[in-house]
C-alpha positions in Angstrom: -16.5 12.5 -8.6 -19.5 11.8 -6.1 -18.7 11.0 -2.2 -18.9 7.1 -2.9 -15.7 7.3 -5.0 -14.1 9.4 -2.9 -14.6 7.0 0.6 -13.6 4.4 -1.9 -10.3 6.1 -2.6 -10.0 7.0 1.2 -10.5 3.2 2.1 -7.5 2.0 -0.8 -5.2 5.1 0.8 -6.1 3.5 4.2 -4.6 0.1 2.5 -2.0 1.4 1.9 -1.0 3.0 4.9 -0.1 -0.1 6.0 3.0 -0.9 4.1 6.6 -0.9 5.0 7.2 2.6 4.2 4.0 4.4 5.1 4.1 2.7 8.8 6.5 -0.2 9.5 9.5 1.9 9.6 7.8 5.3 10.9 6.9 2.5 13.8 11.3 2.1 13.9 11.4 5.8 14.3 9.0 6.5 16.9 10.1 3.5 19.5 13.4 5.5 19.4 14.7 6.9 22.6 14.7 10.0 21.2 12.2 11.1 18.3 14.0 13.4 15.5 10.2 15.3 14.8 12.3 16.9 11.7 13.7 13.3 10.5 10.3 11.5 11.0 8.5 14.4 8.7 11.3 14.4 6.0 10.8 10.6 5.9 7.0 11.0 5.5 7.6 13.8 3.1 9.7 11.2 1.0 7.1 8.7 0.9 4.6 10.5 0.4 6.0 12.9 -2.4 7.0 10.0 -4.1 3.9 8.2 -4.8 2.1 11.5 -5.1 4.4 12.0 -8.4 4.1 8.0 -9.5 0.4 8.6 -9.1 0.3 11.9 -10.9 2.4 10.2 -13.6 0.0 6.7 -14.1 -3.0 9.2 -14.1 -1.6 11.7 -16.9 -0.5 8.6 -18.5 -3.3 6.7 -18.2 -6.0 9.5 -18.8 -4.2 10.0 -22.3 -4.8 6.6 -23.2 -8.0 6.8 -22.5 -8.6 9.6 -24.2 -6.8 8.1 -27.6 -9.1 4.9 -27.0 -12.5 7.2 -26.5 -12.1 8.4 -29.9 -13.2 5.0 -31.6 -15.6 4.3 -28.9 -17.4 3.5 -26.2 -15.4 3.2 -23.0 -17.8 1.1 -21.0 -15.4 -1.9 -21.3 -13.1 0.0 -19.0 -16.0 -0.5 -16.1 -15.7 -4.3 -17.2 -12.4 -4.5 -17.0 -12.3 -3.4 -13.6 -14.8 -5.5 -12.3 -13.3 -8.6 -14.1 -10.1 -7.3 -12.2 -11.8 -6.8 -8.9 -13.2 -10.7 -8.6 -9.9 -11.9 -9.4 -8.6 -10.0 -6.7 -11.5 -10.6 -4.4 -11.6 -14.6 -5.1 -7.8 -14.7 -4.5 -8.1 -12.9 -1.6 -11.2 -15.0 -0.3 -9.5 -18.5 -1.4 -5.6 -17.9 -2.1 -4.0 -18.9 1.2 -5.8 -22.1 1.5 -5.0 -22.7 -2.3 -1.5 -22.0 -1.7 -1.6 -24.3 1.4 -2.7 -26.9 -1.2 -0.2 -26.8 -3.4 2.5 -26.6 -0.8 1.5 -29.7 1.1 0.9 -31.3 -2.8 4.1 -30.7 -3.6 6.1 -30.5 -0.1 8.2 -33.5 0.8 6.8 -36.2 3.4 7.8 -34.6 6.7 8.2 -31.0 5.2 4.9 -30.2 5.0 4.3 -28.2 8.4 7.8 -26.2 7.7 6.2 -25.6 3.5 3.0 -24.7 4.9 4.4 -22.1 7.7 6.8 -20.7 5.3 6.7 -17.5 3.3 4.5 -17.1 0.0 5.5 -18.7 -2.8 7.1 -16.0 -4.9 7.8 -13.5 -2.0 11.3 -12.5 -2.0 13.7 -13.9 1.0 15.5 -11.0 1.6 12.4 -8.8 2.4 12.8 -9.2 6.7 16.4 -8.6 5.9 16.0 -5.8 3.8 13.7 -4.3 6.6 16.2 -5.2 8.9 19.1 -3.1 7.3 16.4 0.0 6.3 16.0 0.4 10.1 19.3 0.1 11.2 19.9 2.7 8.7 17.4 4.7 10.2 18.0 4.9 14.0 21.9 4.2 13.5 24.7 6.9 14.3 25.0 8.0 10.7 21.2 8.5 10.1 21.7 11.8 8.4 18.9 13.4 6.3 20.4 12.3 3.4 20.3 8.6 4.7 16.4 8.7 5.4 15.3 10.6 2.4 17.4 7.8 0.8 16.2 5.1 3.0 12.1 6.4 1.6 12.9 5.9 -1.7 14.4 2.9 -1.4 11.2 1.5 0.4 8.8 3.0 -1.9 10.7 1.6 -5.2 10.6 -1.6 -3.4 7.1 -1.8 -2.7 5.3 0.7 -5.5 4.9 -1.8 -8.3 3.2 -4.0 -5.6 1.0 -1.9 -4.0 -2.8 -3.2 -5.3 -4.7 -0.5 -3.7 -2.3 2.4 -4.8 -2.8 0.7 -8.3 -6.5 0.4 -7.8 -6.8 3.8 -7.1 -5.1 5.3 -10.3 -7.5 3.4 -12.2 -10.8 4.8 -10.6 -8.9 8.5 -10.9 -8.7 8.0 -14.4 -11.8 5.9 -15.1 -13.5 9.3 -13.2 -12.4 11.2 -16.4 -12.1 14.4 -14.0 -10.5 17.3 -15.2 -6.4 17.4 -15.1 -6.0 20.0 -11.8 -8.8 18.0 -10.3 -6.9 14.7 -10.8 -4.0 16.1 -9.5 -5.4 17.0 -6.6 -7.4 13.8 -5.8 -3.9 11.9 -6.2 -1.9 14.5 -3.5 -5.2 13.8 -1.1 -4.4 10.0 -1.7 -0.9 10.1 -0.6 -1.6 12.8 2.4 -4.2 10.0 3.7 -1.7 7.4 3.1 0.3 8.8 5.5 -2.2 10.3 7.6 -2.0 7.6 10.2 1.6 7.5 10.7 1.6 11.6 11.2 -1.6 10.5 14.0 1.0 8.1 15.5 3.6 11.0 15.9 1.5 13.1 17.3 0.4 10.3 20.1 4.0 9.8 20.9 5.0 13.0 21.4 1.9 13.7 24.1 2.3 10.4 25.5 6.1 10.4 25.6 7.3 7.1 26.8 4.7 5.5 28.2 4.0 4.7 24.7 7.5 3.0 23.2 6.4 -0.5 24.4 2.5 -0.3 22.5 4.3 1.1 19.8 7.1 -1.3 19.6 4.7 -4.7 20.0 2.7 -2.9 17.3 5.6 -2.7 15.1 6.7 -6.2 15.3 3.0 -7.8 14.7 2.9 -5.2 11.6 6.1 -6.3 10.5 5.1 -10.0 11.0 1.9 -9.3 8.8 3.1 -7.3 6.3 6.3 -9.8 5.7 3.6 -12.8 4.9 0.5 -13.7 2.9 -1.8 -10.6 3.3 -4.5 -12.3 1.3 -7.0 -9.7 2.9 -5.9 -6.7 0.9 -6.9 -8.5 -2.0 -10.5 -9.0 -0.8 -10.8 -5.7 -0.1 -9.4 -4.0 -2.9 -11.2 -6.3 -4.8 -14.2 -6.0 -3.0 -13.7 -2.2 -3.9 -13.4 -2.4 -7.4 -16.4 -4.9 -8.0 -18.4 -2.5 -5.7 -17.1 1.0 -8.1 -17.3 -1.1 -11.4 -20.8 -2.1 -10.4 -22.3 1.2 -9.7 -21.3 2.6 -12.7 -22.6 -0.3 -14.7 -25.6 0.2 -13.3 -25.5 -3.3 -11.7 -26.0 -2.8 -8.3 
């Protein structure tokens, strides 16, 4: 696996990083009053650990497959495959929300169509802000025990794993790299310790910076919140930007 697959994995882990559970609720826990240093690592441990053993599992999985297929021939499709998958991504991502926009105002009643168009993406579940919602009061409440935040973790990372296009992008290249199996465990336990890399950067800035960074922290929770909660049509583009870019290299195309 050469440096140009590796910064490619390193930009999907940085994706990532932006979820729900990798930052929006580390945010909750850092514009405490009080940060619980032990809590906020347990819940990063959580997070973490879990996709490192999802990933582990899709790879081993994935690379036996593989394998089974390689046997009755040439594996180059797999390269095509991926870039097929990365310019759907990438034209969703370039085109979707104004698509979606579209359709809304197509099929939106006369006078509904500014409440359809502000509205939350077709498909996305309701609950989501109030799921958030309860997973932070669960988090900073009076009985947030250890037990409640490892549990609060893997509630967020179930939620969100099957989701997660860059996390699911990255298993792919891992196995497509066809690296040995200690080597592919290791390059999916670097993806998760990047994922989380800038939430563990956040903790350290509020624990130098004490309080004079709670209301940064707390404005920067709410927009993330706000952005993750809607149509982020970008982290299509750019994990489908990624894989056209991988799929291409190795197709000799670029």
């Amino acid at each position: 696996m050469d440096l140009v697959t590796l910064g490619l994995l390193a930009g999907l882990a940085l994706v990532d990083s932006t979820s729900i559970g990798t930052l929006v609720l580390p945010l909750v826990l850092l514009t405490a009053p009080r940060v619980d240093v032990r809590r906020y690592l347990v819940f990063l441990g959580t997070v973490g650990g879990f996709y490192a053993l999802v990933g582990i599992g899709l790879v081993l999985g994935a690379d036996a497959a593989v394998r089974l297929l390689a046997e009755v021939g040439d594996l180059t499709w797999l390269r095509w495959v991926e870039l097929v998958v990365g310019g759907v991504l990438l034209t969703a991502g370039l085109v979707g929300d104004l698509v979606l926009a579209r359709v809304r105002r197509w099929r939106a009643p006369r006078g509904a169509v500014g409440g359809a168009v502000g509205g939350a993406v077709a498909g996305e579940p309701a609950a989501t802000p109030r799921r958030t919602a309860s997973w932070r009061s669960r988090l900073v409440g009076p009985g947030a025990s250890y037990r409640v935040v490892v549990g609060v973790g893997l509630a967020a990372a179930l939620v969100e794993v099957a989701s997660m296009l860059p996390f699911l992008g990255a298993v792919g290249i891992i196995t497509a790299a066809d690296l040995p199996l200690a080597a592919s465990v290791g390059v999916v336990v670097a993806y998760a310790l990047v994922m989380v890399a800038p939430a563990l950067l956040l903790l350290a800035g509020r624990l130098a910076l004490g309080s004079r960074v709670e209301g940064p922290l707390a404005r920067f929770s709410g927009w993330l919140e706000r952005v993750t909660s809607g149509a982020s049509w970008w982290v299509f583009a750019v994990v489908g930007l990624l894989l056209v870019g991988d799929a291409s290299r190795a197709l000799g195309l670029g």
